[in-house]
C-alpha atoms as one frame of an Amber mdcrd trajectory, in Angstrom:
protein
  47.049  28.494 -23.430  49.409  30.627 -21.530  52.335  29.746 -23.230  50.387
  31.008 -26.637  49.487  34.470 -24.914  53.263  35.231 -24.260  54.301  33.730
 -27.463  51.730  36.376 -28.868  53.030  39.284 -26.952  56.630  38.467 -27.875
  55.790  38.713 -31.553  53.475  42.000 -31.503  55.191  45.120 -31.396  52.899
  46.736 -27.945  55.264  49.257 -27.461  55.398  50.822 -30.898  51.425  50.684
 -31.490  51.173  52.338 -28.078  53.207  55.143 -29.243  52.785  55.469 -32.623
  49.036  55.376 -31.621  49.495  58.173 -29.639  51.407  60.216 -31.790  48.331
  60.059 -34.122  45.532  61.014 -31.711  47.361  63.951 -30.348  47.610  64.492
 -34.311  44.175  64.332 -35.066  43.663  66.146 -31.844  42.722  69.986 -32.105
  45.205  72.278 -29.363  42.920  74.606 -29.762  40.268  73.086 -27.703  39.805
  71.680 -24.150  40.305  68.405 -23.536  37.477  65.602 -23.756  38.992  64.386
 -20.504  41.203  65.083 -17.817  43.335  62.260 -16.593  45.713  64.156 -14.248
  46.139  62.725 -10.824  47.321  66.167  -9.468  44.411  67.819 -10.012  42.276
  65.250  -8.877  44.085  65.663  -5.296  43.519  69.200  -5.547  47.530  70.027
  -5.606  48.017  73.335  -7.662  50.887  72.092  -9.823  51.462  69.313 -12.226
  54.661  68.676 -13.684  53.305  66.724 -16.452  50.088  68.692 -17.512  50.315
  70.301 -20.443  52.630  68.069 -22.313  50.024  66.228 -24.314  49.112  69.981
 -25.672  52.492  71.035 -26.303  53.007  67.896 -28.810  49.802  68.001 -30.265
  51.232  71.538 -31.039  54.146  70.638 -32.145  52.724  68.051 -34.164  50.829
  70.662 -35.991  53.258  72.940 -36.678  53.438  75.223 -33.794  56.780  75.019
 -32.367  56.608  78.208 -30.144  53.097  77.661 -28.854  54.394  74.163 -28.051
  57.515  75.047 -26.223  55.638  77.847 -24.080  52.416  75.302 -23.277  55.416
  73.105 -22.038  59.047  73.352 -22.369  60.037  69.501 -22.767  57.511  69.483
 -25.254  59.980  69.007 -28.535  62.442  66.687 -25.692  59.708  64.622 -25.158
  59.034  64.338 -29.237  62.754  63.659 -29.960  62.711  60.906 -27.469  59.716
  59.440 -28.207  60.199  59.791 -32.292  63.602  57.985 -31.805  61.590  55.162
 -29.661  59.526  54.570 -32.488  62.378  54.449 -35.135  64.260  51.891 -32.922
  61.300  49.702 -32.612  59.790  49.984 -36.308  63.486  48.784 -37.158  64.061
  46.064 -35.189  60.389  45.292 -36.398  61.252  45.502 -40.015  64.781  43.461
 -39.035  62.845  40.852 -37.563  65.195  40.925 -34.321  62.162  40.012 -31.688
  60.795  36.574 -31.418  59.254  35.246 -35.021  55.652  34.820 -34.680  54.725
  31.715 -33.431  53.834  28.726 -35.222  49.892  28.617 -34.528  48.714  32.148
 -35.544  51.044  31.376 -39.377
């Protein structure tokens, strides 16, 4: 049964749903609003500063259209899309090249 789970999670692309996935919620999202929830570990402390918050915002902004809003929520805002857009080309094509383990034999 084991060896069936990791065949499985060789042949699923993870990765690329995981940040494709999150490409479209922050998509769907509206920057214009608060957030539904706060996951940020800095603020739970109580520290003032958080090098990471606003980062979702800025690419939800840049995602709909907003490039200057989105660099001056966060400035690796349009880094952090470049990166994470070529991510998702690199994995759709080994995807679509079939380079990762063929499914396995019991799910075909």
């Amino acid at each position: 049964m084991r060896s069936h789970f990791r065949n499985l999670a060789g042949w699923l692309p993870l990765e690329l749903i995981g940040w494709a996935g999150g490409f479209i919620f922050l998509a769907a999202m509206n920057p214009a609003q608060p957030a539904p929830f706060d996951i940020c570990l800095f603020k739970k402390m109580g520290l003032p500063f958080c090098p990471g918050c606003g980062l979702g915002r800025s690419l939800s902004l840049l995602l709909h259209g907003d490039p200057i809003h989105s660099f001056l929520t966060h400035p690796l805002g349009l880094p952090a899309f470049l990166i994470l857009s070529v991510r998702i080309i690199t994995l759709s094509h080994r995807l679509l090249n079939r380079t990762r383990a063929p499914m396995p034999k019991t799910l075909s």
